[in-house]
NUDRENVO-833601 format. One record per residue (C-alpha): x, y, z; residue in one letter. Coordinates in steps of 0.1 Angstrom, whole numbers, plus 5000, padded with zeros to 4 digits. Each point is the difference from the previous one (the first is absolute). Layout:
<tikols>
TIKOL     px     py     pz   aa
TIKOL      X      Y      Z    A
...
</tikols>
This chain:
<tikols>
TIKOL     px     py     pz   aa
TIKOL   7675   8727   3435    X
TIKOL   4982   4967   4985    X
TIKOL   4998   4974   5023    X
TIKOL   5025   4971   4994    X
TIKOL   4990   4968   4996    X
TIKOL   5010   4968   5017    X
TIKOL   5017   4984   4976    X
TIKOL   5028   4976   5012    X
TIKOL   5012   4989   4966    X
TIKOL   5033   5009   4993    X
TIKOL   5003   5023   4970    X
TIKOL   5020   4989   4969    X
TIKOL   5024   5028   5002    X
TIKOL   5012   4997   5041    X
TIKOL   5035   4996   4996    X
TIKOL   5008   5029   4979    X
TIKOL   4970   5023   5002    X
TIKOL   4997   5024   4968    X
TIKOL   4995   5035   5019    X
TIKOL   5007   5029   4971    X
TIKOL   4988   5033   4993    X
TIKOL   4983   5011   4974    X
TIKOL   5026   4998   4975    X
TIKOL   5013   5036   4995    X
TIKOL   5021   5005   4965    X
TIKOL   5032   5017   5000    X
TIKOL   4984   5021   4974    X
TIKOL   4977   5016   5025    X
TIKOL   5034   5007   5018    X
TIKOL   5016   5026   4974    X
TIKOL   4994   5030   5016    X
TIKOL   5020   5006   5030    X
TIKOL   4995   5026   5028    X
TIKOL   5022   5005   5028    X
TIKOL   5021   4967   4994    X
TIKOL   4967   4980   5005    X
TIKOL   4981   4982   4977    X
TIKOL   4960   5016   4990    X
TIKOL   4980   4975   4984    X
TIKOL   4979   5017   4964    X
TIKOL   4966   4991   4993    X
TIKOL   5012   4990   4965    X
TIKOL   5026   4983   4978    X
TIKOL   5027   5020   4983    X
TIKOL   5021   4995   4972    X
TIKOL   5002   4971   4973    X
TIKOL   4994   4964   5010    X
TIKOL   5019   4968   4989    X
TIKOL   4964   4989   4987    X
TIKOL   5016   4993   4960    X
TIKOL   5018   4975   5020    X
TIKOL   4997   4964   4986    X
TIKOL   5008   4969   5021    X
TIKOL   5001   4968   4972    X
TIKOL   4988   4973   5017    X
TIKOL   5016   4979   4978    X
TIKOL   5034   5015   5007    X
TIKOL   5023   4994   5029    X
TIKOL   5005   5032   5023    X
TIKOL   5025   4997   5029    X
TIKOL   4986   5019   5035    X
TIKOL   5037   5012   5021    X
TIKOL   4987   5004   5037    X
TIKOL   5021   5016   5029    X
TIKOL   4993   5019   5030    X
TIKOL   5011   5022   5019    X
TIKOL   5002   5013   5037    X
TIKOL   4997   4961   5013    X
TIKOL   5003   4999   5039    X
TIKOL   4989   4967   5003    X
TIKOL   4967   4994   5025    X
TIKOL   4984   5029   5011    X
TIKOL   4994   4986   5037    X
TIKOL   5041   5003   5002    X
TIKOL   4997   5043   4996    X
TIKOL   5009   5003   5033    X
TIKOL   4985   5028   5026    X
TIKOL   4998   5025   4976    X
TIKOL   4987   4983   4977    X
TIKOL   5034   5019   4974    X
TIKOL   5004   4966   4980    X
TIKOL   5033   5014   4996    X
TIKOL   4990   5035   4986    X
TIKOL   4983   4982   4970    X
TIKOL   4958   5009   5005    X
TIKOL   5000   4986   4967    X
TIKOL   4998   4969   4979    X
TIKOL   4998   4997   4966    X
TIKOL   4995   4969   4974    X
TIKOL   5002   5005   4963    X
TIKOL   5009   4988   4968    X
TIKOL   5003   5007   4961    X
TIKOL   4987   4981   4975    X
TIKOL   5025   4991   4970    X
TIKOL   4996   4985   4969    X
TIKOL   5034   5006   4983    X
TIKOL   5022   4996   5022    X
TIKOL   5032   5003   4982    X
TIKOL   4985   5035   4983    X
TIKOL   4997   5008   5037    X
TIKOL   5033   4997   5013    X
TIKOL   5015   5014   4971    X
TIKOL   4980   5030   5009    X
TIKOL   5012   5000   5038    X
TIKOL   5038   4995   4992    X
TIKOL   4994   5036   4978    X
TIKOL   4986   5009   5027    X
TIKOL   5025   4991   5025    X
TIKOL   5028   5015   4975    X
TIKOL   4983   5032   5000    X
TIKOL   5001   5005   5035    X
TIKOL   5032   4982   5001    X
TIKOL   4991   4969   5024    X
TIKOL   5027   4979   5002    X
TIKOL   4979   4974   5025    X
TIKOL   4988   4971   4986    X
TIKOL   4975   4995   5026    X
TIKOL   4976   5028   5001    X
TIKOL   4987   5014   5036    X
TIKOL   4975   5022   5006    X
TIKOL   5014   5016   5029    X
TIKOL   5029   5013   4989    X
TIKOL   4983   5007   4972    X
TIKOL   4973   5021   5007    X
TIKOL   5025   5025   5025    X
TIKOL   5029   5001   4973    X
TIKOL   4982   4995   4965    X
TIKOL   4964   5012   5001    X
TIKOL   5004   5009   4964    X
TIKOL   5005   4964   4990    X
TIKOL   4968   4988   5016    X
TIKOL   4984   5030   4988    X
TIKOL   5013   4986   4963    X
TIKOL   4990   4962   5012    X
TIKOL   4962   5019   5002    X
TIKOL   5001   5011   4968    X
TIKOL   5010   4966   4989    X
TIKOL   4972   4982   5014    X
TIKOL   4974   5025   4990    X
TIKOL   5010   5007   4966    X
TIKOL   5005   4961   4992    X
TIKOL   4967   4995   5019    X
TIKOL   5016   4981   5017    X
TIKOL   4973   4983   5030    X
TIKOL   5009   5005   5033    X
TIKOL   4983   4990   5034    X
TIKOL   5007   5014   5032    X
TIKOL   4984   4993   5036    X
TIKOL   5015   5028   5027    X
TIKOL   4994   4990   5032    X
TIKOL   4999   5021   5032    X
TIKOL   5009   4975   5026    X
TIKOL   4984   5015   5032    X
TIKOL   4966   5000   4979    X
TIKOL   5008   4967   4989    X
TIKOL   5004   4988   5038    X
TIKOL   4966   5022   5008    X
TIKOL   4980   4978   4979    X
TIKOL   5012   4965   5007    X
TIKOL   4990   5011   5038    X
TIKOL   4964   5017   4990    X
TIKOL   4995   4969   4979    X
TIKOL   5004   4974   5035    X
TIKOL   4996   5024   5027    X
TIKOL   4974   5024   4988    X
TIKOL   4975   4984   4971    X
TIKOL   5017   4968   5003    X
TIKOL   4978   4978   4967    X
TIKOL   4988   4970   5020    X
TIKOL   4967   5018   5016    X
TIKOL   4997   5031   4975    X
TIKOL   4981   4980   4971    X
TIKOL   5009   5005   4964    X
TIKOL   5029   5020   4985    X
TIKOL   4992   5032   4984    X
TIKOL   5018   5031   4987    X
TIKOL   4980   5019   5028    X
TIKOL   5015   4978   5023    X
TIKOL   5032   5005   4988    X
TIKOL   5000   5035   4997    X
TIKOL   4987   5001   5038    X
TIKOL   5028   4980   5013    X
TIKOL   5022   5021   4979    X
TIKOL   4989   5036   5018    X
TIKOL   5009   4978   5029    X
TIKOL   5029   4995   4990    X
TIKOL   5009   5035   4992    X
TIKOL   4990   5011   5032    X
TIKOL   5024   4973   5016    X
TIKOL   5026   5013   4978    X
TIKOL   4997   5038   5007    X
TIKOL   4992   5000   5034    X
TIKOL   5007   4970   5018    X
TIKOL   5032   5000   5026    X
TIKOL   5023   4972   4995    X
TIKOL   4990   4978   5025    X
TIKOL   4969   4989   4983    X
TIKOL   5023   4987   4971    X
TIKOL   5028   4983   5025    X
TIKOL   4978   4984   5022    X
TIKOL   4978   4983   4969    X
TIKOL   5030   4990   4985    X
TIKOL   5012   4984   5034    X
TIKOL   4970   4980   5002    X
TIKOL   5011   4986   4962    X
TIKOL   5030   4990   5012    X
TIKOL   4987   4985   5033    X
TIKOL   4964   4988   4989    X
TIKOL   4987   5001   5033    X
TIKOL   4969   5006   5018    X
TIKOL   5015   5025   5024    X
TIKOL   5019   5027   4974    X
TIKOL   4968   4996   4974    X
TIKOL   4981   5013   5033    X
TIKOL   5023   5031   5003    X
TIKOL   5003   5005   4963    X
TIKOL   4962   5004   4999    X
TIKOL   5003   5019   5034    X
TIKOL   5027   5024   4980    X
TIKOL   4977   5005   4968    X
TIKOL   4966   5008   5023    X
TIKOL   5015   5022   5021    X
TIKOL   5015   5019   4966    X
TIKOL   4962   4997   4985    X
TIKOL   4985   5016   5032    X
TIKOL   5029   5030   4998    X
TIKOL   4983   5017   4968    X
TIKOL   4967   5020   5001    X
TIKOL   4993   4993   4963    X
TIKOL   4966   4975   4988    X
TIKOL   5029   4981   4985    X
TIKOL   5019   4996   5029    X
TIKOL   4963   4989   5018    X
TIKOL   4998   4974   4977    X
TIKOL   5028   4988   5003    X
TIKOL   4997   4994   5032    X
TIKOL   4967   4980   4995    X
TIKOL   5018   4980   4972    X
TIKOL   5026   4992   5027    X
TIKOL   4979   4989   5024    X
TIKOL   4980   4974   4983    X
TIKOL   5032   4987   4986    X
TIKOL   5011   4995   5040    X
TIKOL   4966   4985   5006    X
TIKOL   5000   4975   4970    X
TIKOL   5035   4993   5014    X
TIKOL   4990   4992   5036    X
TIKOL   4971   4985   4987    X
TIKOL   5022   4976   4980    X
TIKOL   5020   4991   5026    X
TIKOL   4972   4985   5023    X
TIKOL   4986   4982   4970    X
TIKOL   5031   4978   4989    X
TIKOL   5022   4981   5012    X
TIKOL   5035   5012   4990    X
TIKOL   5010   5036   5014    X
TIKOL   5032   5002   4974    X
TIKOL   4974   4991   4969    X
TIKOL   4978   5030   5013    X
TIKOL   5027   5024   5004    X
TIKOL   5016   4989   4966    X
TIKOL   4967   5011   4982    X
TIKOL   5009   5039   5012    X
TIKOL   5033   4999   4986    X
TIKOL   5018   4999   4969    X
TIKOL   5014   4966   4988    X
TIKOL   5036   5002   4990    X
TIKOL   5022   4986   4975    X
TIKOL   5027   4978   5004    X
TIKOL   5033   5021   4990    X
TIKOL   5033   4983   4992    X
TIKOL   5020   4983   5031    X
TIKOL   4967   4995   5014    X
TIKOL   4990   5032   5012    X
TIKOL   4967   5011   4998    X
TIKOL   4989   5037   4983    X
TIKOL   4966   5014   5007    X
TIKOL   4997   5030   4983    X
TIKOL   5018   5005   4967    X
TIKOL   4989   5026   4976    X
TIKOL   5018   4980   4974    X
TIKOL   4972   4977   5001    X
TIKOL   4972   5018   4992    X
TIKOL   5018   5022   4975    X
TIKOL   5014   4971   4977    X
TIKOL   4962   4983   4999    X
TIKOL   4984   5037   4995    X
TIKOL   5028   5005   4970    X
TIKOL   4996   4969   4987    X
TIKOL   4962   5003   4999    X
TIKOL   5005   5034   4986    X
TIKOL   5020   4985   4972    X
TIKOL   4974   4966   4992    X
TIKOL   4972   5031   4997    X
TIKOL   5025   5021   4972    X
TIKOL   4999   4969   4985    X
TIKOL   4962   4995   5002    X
TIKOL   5011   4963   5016    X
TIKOL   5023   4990   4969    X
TIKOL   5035   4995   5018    X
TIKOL   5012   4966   4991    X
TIKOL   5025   5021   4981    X
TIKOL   5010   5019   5027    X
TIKOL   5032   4997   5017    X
TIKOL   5010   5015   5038    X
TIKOL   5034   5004   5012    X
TIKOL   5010   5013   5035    X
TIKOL   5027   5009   5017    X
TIKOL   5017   4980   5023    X
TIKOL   4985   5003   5034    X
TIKOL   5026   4975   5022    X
TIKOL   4968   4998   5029    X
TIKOL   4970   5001   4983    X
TIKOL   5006   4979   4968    X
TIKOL   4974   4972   5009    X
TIKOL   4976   5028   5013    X
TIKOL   5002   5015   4963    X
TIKOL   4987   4965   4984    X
TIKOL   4973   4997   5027    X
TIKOL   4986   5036   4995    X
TIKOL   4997   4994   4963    X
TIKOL   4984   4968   5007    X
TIKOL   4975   5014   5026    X
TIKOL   4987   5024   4974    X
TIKOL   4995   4972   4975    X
TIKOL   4980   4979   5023    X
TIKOL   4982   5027   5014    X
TIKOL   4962   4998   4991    X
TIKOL   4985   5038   5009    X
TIKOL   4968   4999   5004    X
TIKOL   4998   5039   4986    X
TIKOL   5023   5025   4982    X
TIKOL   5026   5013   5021    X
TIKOL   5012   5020   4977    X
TIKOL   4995   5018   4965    X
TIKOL   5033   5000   4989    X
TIKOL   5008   4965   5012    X
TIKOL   4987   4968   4991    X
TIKOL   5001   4971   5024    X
TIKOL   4983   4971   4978    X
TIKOL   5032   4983   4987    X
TIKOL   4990   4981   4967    X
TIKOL   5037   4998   4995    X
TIKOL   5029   4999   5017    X
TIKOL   5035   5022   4992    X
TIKOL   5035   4986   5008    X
TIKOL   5019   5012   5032    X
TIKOL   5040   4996   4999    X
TIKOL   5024   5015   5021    X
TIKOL   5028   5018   4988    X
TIKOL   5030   5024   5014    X
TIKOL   5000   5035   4994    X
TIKOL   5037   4997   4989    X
TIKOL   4993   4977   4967    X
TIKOL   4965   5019   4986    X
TIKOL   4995   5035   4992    X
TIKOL   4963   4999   5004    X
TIKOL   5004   4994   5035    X
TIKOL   5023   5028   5002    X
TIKOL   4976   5022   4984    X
TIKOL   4972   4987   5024    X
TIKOL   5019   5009   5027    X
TIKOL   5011   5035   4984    X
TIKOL   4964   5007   4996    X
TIKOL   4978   4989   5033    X
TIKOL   5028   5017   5025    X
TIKOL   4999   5032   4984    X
TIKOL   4963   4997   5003    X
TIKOL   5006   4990   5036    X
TIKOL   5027   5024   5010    X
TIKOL   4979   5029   4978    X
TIKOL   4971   4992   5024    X
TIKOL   5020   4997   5034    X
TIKOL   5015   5036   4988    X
TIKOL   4971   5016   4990    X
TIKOL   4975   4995   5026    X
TIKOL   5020   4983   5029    X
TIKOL   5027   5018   5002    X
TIKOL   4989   5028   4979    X
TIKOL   5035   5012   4988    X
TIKOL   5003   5010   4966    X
TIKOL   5011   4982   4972    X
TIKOL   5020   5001   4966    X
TIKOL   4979   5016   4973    X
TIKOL   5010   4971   4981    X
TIKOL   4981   4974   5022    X
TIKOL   4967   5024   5000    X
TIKOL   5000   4998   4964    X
TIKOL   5004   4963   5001    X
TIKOL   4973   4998   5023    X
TIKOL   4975   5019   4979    X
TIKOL   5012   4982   4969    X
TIKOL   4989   4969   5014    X
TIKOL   4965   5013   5014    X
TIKOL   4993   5011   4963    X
TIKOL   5011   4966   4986    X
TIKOL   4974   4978   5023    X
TIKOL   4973   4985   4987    X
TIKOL   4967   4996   5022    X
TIKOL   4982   4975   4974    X
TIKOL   5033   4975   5003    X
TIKOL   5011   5009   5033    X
TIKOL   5034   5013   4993    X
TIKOL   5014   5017   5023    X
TIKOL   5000   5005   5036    X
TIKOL   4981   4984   5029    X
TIKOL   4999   5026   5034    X
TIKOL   4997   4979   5030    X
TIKOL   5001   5029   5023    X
TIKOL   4980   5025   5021    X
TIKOL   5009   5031   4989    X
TIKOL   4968   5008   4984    X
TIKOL   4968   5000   5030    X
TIKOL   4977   4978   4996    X
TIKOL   4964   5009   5023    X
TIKOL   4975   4966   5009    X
TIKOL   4966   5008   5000    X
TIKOL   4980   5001   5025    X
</tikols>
């Protein structure tokens, strides 16, 4: 492993570190075997690339989400987060909108849904035919559509590789090998990890003390020193220094809390003053809207978001969108998302009840989510209905505008080399 350099500079991106796999398309999802996903070497099908986004013409983006349990510290022992491994962000990108929900009431009057407020979870058990008709919609309107699924343990793994492992103040530039080691980490954390290692770092979030970062380290080294593997030895080494650098710190400066602060996320204020450390929401809605200035090629002053109503996270909403507008990267993080705002969209909130887009966004990323839980967490099988949904919308991405679907997961392996 390279040597990390002492560099105590903070890095630009410490609060709400950008820790992703390589993005893997839906479309390299389409064959199934055994109820779990196998990634293809290639793209199938027909992509959405005669797709034409006017710059000069205003296009509404609908975002919802789906399996929200709030901060991941609170998943309790078992880290269940109430049976829901999953969260998903997503949103559709309208032009007409009165063409649209004309075409969802026929919708809705074919499968005779009486509702006015469409949900996804009662949808996708009872109607799987109407979002497999919803599918069909989108992708024969070409219809642009972003989605960032989220597995929530992986999502916890990397916020603690990121301070606890290969924390950025003494590791020297950012790099996409640096990010793809601290993802293997991450993995491994993920897959083999007992839930202590999670607990006892998010205890020391809560607490910011001295005395739980100690054990959290003390929880994660002795988990490093468990495996046999080159990447598990590296770890360890990683872990080490980091626990160095800290005690080091610590004799250097004056202020003990300052010191341990710098080895743990920052949160964000929530509503009622309650403070949320780590919120998937976050990341996703900067990542989406990123995803969305690139399909723009930076040409958004006509773009509008809307987003449901989240009662606790409202203000959070404003500040991701505005974190990812001020953010200067100092290199690509992504391909399919573009983080040099020349322009700036419109954020509004809006209720589900009074806007069909935000009906159809919500239609839309839970099935992807509940598909996803199905499929490979809970591996039970689903209506045929939903798998043809599924594989309509792999065929309808499109790699060179980043429609589509973002996998923040681990269920492809990842190896760090040695």
């Amino acid at each position: 492993m390279v040597e990390r350099l002492f560099n105590r500079q903070a890095n630009a991106l410490r609060q709400h570190p950008v820790l992703r796999l390589p993005r893997l398309s839906s479309r390299r999802a389409c064959q199934e075997c055994n109820g779990h996903f196998s990634w293809l070497a290639a793209y199938l099908g027909d992509d959405m690339t005669d797709q034409v986004i006017e710059d000069s013409a205003e296009i509404t983006y609908f975002i919802d989400e789906s399996g929200n349990t709030g901060d991941l510290i609170l998943g309790g022992e078992a880290l269940s987060y109430g049976g829901q491994p999953y969260f998903g962000l997503g949103c559709l990108g309208i032009k007409d909108l009165a063409q649209f929900e004309r075409d969802i009431n026929s919708l809705k009057l074919k499968h005779r849904i009486q509702a006015n407020d469409l949900k996804s979870t009662k949808i996708y058990k009872n109607k799987p035919s109407f979002i497999l008709d919803l599918v069909k919609l989108i992708t024969d309107r070409k219809i642009p559509f972003f989605i960032e699924l989220v597995e929530k343990k992986f999502f916890a793994a990397t916020n603690l590789v990121f301070y606890l492992v290969w924390p950025p103040y003494f590791s020297g530039p950012e790099s996409k090998g640096l990010d793809f080691i601290r993802t293997v980490f991450a993995q491994m954390l993920t897959k083999e990890a007992p839930n202590e290692v999670f607990t006892k770092y998010f205890k020391a979030c809560q607490s910011q003390s001295k005395e739980d970062l100690l054990q959290a380290f003390e929880y994660i080294l002795k988990f490093a020193r468990s495996g046999a593997t080159s990447q598990h030895a590296s770890m360890v080494e990683s872990i080490l220094e980091t626990i160095d650098d800290f005690q080091t710190m610590l004799l250097d400066e004056s202020s003990e809390t300052e010191v341990v602060r710098r080895f743990l996320p920052m949160p964000d204020p929530g509503k009622k003053g309650k403070d949320v450390w780590i919120l998937p929401n976050y990341s996703s809605l900067t990542n989406l809207y990123a995803r969305i200035n690139h399909a723009h090629d930076g040409e958004i002053k006509h773009v509008k978001l809307v987003h449901d109503v989240q009662t606790q996270f409202d203000d959070i909403l404003f500040s991701a969108k505005q974190a990812a507008e001020d953010a200067i990267p100092e290199r690509e993080i992504s391909p399919i998302a573009n983080y040099q705002f020349l322009q700036q969209a419109e954020l509004s909130i809006a209720r589900s009840e009074d806007s069909v887009g935000i009906q159809a966004a919500d239609i839309l990323t839970g099935f992807m989510v509940r598909y996803a839980q199905d499929k490979v967490f809970y591996k039970v099988e689903t209506a045929p209905e939903l798998s043809m949904a599924f594989h309509l919308m792999a065929c309808a991405e499109d790699p060179e505008k980043g429609y589509g679907v973002n996998y923040v997961w681990c269920h492809n392996i990842l190896t760090a080399p040695v």
